[in-house]
N, C-alpha and C positions, 0 to 999 in steps of 0.2 A: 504493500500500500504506500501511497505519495502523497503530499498535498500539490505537487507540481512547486517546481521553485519559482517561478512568477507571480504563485496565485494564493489562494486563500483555502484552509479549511473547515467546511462545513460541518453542524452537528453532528449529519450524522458518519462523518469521514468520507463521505462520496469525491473530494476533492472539488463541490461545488459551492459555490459562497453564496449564505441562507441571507447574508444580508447585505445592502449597498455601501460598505464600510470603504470602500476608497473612492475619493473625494467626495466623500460625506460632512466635510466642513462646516461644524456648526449644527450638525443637524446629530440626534440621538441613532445609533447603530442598531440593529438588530440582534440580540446576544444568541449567544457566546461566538469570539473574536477571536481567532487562529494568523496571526501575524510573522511573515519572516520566513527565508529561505530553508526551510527543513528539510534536513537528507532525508530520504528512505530507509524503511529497516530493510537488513539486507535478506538475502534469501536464506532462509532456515535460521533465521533470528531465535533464539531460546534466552529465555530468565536466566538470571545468575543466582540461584537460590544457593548455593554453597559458599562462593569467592566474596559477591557483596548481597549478603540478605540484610534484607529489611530496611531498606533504601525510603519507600513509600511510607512509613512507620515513622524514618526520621524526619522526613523532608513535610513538615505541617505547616499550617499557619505559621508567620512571623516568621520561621526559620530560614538558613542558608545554609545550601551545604556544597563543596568542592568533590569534586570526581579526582582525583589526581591519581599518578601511578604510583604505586607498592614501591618501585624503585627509581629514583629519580636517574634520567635518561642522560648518557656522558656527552651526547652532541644530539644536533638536530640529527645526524644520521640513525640514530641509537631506535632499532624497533619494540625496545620496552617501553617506549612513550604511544605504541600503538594496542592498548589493552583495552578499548573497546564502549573509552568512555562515552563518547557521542552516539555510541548507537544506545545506552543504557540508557543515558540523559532522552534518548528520542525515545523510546520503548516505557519513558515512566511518564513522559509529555502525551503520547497519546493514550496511555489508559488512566490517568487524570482525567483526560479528554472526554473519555469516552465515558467513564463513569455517572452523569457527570460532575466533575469537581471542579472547574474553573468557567467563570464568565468573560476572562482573558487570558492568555496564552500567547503568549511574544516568543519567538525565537531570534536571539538576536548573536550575530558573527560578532567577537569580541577581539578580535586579532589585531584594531587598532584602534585607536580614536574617535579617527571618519567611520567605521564599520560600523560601531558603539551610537555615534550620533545618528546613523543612516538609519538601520535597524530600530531604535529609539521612534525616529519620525515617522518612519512606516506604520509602524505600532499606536503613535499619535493618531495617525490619517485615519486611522481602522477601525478606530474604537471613539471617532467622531471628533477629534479634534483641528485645530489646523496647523497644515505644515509650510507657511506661506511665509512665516518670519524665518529667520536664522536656523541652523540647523542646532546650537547651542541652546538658542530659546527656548524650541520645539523640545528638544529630550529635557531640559530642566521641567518644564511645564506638565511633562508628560510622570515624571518621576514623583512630580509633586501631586499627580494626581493618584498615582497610586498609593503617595502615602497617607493616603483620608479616605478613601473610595472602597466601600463597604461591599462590593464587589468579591469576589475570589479569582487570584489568580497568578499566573504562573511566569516568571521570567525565566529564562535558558539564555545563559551567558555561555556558548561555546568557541574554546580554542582559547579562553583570556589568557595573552602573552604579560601583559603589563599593568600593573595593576592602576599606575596614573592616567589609563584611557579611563578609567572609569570616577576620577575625581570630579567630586560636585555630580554627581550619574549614578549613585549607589541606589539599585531599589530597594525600598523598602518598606514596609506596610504591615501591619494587623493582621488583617486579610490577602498576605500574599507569600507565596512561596519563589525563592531564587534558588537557581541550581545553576553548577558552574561545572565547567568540563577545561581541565588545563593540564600542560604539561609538567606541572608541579607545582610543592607548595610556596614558594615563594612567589609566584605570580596571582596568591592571594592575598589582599590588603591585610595587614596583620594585626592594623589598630581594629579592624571588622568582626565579628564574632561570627564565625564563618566553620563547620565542625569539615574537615577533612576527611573525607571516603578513601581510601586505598581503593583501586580496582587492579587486581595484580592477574595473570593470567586466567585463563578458564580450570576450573579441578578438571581430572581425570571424567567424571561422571559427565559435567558439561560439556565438556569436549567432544566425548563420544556422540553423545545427545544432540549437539551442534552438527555433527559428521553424519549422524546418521537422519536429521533432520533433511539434510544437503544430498542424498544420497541417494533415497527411496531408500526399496525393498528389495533391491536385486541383491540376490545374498552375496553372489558373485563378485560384483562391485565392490562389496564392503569389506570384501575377505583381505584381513590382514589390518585392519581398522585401530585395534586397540595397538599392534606394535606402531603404524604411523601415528598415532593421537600422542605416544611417548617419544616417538622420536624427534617429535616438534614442537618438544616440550609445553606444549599445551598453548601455545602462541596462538592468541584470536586474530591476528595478521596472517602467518604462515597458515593456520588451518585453512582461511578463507581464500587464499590464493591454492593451497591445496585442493582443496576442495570444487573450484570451478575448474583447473584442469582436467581434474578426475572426472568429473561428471559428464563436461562437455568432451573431454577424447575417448570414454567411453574405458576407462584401462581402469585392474584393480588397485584398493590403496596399496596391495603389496607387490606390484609392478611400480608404484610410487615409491612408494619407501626403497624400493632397489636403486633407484635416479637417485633420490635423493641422499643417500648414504654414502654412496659414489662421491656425486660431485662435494662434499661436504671434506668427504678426506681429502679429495684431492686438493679445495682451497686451504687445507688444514700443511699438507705435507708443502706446499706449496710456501707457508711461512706467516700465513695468516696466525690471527688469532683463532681459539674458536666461535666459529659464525652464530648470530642467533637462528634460527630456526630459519626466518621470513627473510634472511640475509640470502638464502641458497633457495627458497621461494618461488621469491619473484625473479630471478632470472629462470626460472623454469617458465614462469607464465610469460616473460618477453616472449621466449622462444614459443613458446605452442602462438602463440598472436602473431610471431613471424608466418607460420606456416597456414593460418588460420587468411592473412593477409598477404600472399605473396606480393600484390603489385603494389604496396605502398613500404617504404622502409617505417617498420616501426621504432626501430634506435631514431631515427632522425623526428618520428610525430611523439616521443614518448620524452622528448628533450626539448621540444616545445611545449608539450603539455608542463613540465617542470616548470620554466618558468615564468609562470604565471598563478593565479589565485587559485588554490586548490580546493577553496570551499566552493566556490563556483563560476567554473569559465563558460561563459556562453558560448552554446555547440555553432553560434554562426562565424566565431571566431577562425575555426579549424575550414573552413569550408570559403574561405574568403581566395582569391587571387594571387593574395600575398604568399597564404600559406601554402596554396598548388607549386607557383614557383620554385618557393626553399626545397618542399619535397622530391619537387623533379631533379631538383639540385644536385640532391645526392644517389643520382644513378637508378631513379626508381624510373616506373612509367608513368605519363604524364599524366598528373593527378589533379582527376576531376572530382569538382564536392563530393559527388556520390561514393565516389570510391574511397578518400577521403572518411567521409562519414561511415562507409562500411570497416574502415581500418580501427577507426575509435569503437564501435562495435562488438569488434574483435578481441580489442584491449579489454572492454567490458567484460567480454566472454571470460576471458584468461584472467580475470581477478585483480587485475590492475588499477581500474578507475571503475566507476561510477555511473551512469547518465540519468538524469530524473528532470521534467518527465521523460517519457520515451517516445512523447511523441511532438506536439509543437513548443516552441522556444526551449529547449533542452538545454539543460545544465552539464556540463562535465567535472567530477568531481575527483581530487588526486591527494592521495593520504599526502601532509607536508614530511613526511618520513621518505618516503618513495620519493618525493621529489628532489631533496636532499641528496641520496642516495644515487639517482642518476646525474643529476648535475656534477656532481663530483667523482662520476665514472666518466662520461662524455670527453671526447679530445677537446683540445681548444678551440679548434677552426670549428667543430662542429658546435659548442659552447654559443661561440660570436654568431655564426649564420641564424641559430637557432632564436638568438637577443632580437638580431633585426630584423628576421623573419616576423617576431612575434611584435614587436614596434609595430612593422605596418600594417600588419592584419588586426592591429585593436584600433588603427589610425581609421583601416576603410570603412571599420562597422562604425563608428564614434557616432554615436546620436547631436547632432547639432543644437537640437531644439527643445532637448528633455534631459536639463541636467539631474532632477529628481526625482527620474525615472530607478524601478530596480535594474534596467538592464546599463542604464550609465553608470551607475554604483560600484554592478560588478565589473564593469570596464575599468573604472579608478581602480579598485581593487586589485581588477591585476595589474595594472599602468605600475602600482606602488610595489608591487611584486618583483614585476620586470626590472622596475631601478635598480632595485636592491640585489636582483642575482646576475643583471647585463654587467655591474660594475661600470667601468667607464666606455665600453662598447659603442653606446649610445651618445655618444662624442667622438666627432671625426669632423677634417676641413675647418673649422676655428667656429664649429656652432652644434649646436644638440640637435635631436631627431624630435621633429614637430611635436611627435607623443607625449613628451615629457613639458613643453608648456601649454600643450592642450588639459593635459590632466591637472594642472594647477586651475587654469582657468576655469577647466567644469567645475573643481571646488569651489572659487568665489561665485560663482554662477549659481550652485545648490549650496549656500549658504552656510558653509562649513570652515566657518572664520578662524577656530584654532586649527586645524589640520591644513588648511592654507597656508596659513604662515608659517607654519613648522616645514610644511615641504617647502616654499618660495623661498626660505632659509638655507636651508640644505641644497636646491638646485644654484643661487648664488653660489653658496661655497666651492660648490663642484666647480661652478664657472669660473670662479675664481682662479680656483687652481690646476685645472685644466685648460685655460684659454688664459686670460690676463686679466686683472681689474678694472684694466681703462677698456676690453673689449668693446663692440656694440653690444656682442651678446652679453655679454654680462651684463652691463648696462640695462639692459632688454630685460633681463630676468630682474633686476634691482627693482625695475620702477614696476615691474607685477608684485614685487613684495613691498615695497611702500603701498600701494590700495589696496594691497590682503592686510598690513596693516592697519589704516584708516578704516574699512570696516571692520577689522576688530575690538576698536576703541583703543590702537596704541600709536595715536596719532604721532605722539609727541616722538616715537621712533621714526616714524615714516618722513618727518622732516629734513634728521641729515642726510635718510635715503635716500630723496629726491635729491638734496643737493649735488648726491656723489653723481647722479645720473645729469644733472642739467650741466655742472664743472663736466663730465666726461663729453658732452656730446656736443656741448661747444666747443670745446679744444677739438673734438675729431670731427664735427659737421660744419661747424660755425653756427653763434650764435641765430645766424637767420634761419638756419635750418629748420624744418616742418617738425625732426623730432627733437629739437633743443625747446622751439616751442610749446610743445606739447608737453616738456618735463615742468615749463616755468606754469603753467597752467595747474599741475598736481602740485607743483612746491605754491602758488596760493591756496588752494582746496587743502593741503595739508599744514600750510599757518593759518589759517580761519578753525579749521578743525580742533587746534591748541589752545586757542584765543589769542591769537595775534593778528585782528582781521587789519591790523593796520599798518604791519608789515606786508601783509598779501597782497593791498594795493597797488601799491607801485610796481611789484611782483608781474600781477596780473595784467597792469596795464602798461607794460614794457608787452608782455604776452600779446598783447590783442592788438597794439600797433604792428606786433613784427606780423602777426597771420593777416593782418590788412593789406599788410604790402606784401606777403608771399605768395600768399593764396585768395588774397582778393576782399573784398568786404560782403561778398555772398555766399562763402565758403562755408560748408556745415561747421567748421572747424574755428571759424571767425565767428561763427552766430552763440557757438559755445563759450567761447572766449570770452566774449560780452557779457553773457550769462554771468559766468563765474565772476570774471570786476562787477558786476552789480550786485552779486551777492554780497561780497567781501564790502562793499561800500558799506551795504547795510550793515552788519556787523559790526563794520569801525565807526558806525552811526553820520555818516554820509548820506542823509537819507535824500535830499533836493539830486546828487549824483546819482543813487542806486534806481530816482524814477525817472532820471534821465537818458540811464543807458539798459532799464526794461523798456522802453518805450519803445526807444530805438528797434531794441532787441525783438520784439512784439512783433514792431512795422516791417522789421525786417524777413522776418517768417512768413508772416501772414503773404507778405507778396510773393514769397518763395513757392510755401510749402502748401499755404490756401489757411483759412479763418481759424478751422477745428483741428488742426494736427497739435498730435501731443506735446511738442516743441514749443506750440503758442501757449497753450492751456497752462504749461505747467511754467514756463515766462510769465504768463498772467497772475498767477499763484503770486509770485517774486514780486509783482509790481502793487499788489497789493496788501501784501505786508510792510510794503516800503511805501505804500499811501499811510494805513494803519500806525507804524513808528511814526510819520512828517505829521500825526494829527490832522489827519484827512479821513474822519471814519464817516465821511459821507462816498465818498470817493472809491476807500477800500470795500465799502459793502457795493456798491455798484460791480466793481470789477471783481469779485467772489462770486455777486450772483451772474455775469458771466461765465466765468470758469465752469461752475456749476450747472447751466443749463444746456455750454458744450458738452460737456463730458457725460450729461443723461441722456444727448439725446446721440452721442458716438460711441461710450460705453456701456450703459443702463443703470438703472438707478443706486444697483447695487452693489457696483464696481467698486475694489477698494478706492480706488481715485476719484471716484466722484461723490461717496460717504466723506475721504477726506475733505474734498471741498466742502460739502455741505457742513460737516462742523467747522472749518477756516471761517464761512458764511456764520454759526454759532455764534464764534468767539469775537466775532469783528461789531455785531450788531450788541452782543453782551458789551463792550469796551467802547460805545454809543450810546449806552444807555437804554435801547430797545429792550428790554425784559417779553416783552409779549413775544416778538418773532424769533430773541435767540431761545426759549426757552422750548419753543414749536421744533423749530431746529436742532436742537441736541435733543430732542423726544426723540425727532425721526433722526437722527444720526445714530443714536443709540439700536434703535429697533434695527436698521438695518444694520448694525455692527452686529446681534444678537441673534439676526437670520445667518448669516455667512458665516462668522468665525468664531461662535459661538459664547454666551453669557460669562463664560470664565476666561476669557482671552484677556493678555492687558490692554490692548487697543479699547477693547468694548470695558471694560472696567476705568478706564481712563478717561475714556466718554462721557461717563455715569455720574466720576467726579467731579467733572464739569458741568453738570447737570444739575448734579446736589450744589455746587458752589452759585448756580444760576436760581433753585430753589430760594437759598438761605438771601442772596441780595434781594429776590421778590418779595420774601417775607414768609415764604412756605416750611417754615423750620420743619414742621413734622415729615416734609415731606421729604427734606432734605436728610431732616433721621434717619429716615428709615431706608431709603436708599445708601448712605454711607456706612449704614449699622449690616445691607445686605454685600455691600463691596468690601467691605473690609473681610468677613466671613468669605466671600468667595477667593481673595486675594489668598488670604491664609493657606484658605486649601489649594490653590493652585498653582501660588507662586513660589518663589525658594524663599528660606527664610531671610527677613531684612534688607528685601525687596524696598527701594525707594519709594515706589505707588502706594506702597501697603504703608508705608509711615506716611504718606502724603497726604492719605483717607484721616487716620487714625487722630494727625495732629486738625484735619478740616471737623472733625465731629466732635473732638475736644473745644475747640474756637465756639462751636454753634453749643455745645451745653455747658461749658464753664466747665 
């Protein structure tokens, strides 16, 4: 059984989703909520009532508990780290499930960060929340809801490497169970109260039980069973690679154990150590998948699968153009998808990877032991072909348009894989390979502001010191980690960022250059962001002269320019300047680009906060109710951009003295914040405050009570603790009752 790794599972396990839980934003789900890419239990899956009983016993309300190995494992190569956690962790996830015992159930990949936030916001989406803000926001918001939410239910933290991916992301609740699957105890928080499972191989009795689960009834087949089950010392890796050899080449376990005792001595006389069990394994099941797949080399597809994400590679990876070529590369025939996808297949058969579903958008899944294990068998040249084979086959599928999709996710995912096992492969000619700042960018794209900047850090360095500091490329990569910066809120770093790029690209472009300009334009967006709007100034409007004279005064890149010095005006409190160069800015679009384009509207925005500052709230509410009747009748009413206008419209008529229309208007700004992204969002809480603050000046204290007595309640449960909003309520309902 699967839930399908793109998709959701249903009550009753059918792998069909009972309820409209993705993009359900704001709107209540249908329960119970199966969220996150879950492997499959594999074939002839059995309980471990001997090795680890009574898992379900421990694992209750409030509790945490870790899967970890019996023995901690000497490297990544090390097959003691494959004892069988994550199929234990899946096998106790769905008969939770199915009993039933949970109203949510998260699976969520824990291997970094971004996985942690991704997984997080999926699970947000599912179970009716919204995933529109930051990718940080959305998992704190989400964590905070399960720590109050009377609900039951289940998070599955699988593969956690590091226990800092999960700072500030700890769940936890009353009503909820955490189970974690890692390759040891230190990759458990240790200030956490988290009880440690050992899962150490399968006993003697499972093993068999597993074997003969896998097997059938051909007595035949099994003859010889209990000597193999001890000669592979009971390894749940080696059995299961046993095991589909035997089954699919039809031969008994003791014509296996004949292979396998052979070639064991022989790596043994040979000078080796001795092997684990699933060491001498899996090269039995390369070989049966060679023979299984004559016209595709599987050494050469089985070292692409390496590296990349082994919890899950999308199956259109392998079947892209990119990857045909590599493989023809190495002397096979020329390899079309089909054949291709029948070679991955094959590997399946032979107990090597994985595929789930098995039928559309398929997942490819690869133990990180196995992966390990061949990348450090593979020659070099095969190593490197295999790096930039797998660059440009994640480069052709790259979704353009859906960074917070699951299938961009797992693209990042492997992208971050690939880095790490290409080395500097993916550097050559004085620049990197487009993958590598595509995949930064899809990060600030879906909203995943710490794992941005952590990689836009690291790929500088690389460039650093692989190409030179004053590079372009480096440069290039600088000023993407100055705006991964600034939305992260570390503006005040992203400043001498920019400078190092604007100093670089004037010395090597000239200041009049298109991209020296465009560095002086982020170095005022990053002193405005500090509060120094009155250094950005000048900044800016060195900026906006040089794109007048390079590119023109009609240039998208001059109409920005504009933008940005009439922002920074306003900020440095320039306000007679900032509505003289929105005005501009306005007239200048509108002739361009036509009345209603986003470009005017959200210029209009600007030009009427900079009436509102000059003391013009006659003026400001006129051009808000503009803004506002563009964008309902371009966007609809509901749009977050046009809910914002309409409370901008609130606030401008509330600081007029209008109490009648701003209080109609943050009525409906609110309602439709509380249709779309739901009554607990901060946006729609934010709303509310300014609602109740619009109450308490009319004179409606009670009404103003009791809305700030219901915000603050919501705040608590949803936000993290010591949340700004949540003290912002707390000291607005102190002011109105003394």
């Amino acid at each position: 059984m699967h839930t399908g790794s793109y998709g959701l599972m249903s009550a009753d396990g059918s792998g069909q989703s009972t309820s409209p839980v993705q993009g359900s934003q704001g709107r209540v789900p249908a329960w119970p909520v199966w969220s996150g890419p879950v492997p499959p239990l594999a074939d002839g899956f059995a309980d471990r009532p001997d090795t680890v009983p009574g898992l379900a016993a421990t694992l209750v309300p409030g509790v945490t508990v870790a899967l970890v190995p019996d023995q901690a494992p000497a490297s990544a190569q090390d097959w003691r780290a494959s004892t069988g956690k994550t199929q234990l962790a899946r096998y106790f996830a769905e008969s939770l499930w199915r009993s039933p015992g949970v109203d949510v159930l998260a699976w969520v990949v824990a291997s970094s960060r971004a996985s942690v936030l991704s997984g997080f916001a999926q699970a947000a989406a599912a179970t009716g929340g919204s995933d529109t803000d930051d990718a940080e926001s959305v998992a704190a918001r989400f964590i905070g809801w399960l720590g109050t939410t009377a609900r039951p239910w289940l998070v599955v933290l699988d593969d956690l490497r590091d226990p800092a991916d999960l700072d500030g992301l700890w769940p936890s609740g009353p009503a909820g169970r955490v189970l974690i699957t890692a390759a040891g105890p230190a990759a458990v928080p240790s200030e956490r109260q988290v009880l440690a499972l050992p899962v150490p191989a399968f006993s003697t009795r499972e093993a068999m039980g597993y074997l003969s689960g896998r097997l059938g009834t051909d007595p035949d087949q099994r003859s010889g069973a209990i000597d193999l089950v001890g000669d592979l010392g009971c390894e749940p890796a080696a059995l299961a690679q046993a095991s589909a050899v035997i089954v699919s080449s039809g031969m008994t376990c003791r014509d296996y154990r004949q292979h396998f005792t052979q070639r064991q001595k022989r790596l043994v006389e040979a000078g080796r150590a001795e092997p684990s069990a699933a060491a001498v394994t899996w090269t039995f099941s390369a070989e049966y998948a060679e023979h299984l797949s004559p016209g595709v080399s599987i050494r050469s597809l089985v070292t692409l699968a390496a590296m990349l994400d082994g919890h899950g590679i999308p199956g259109v990876v392998f079947t892209t153009a990119a990857a045909g070529k590599y493989l023809t590369e190495d002397g096979g025939q020329p390899a079309e998808p089909q054949r291709t996808w029948n070679a991955i297949l094959c590997l399946r058969q032979a107990g090597l990877l994985t595929v789930d579903p098995p039928g559309a958008l398929p997942a490819v899944q690869v133990s990180p032991v196995m992966q390990a294990i061949i990348r450090a068998a593979v020659p070099g040249d095969l190593h490197d072909r295999a790096a930039r084979a797998a660059a440009d086959a994640l480069l052709e599928v790259w979704p353009r348009d859906e960074p917070r999709s699951r299938l961009a996710a797992d693209l990042r995912a492997c992208a971050v894989s690939l880095r790490q096992a290409a080395g500097d492969v993916l550097w050559a000619e004085g620049s990197c390979h487009p993958l590598l700042v595509l995949t930064g960018q899809s990060m600030d794209n879906a909203g995943l502001t710490g794992p941005a900047v952590a990689y836009w850090r690291e790929l500088a360095a690389d460039s650093e010191r692989l190409l030179e500091p004053g590079s372009l490329q480096t440069l290039s990569v600088t000023s993407h980690l100055g705006n991964a910066l600034i939305a992260a809120g570390e503006a005040a770093e992203a400043v001498p960022a920019f400078q190092r790029v604007l100093d670089g690209r004037a010395d090597v472009l000239g200041s009049d250059h298109p991209d020296a300009i465009a560095a002086k334009v982020w170095m005022g967006r990053a002193l405005v962001a500090v509060g120094r709007p009155g250094d950005a100034v000048p900044v800016l409007e060195q900026a906006l002269a040089g794109s007048e004279l390079v590119r023109g005064a009609d240039h998208i890149d001059t109409l920005a320019a504009r933008e940005e010095y009439a922002a920074a005006a306003l900020a440095a409190g320039m306000t007679a300047e900032a509505i003289r160069s929105y005005r501009h800015a306005i007239a200048d679009r509108e002739r361009i680009l036509g009345g209603q384009h986003p470009g005017v509207m959200s210029a209009g925005l600007g030009l009427a906060a900079a009436y509102l500052a000059g003391g013009k709230p006659k003026d400001a509410i006129a051009q808000y109710k503009q803004v506002l009747t563009d964008r309902e009748a371009v966007l609809g009413p509901d749009h977050p951009d046009t809910l914002h206008a309409r409370g901008s419209l609130a606030s401008a008529n509330f600081a007029a003295g209008r109490m009648g229309a701003a209080l109609q208007l943050y009525e409906e700004t609110c309602a439709g914040y509380q249709r779309t992204i739901g009554a607990d969002h901060p946006t729609t809480l934010a709303c509310r405050a300014d609602l109740a603050r619009g109450y308490y000046a009319a004179g409606r204290l009670g009404d103003a009570i009791t809305l700030l007595t219901d915000g603050i309640s919501r705040a608590e449960r949803s936000l993290p603790p010591g949340d700004p909003l949540t003290q912002r309520m707390r000291d607005a309902l102190i002011n109105i009752t003394g």
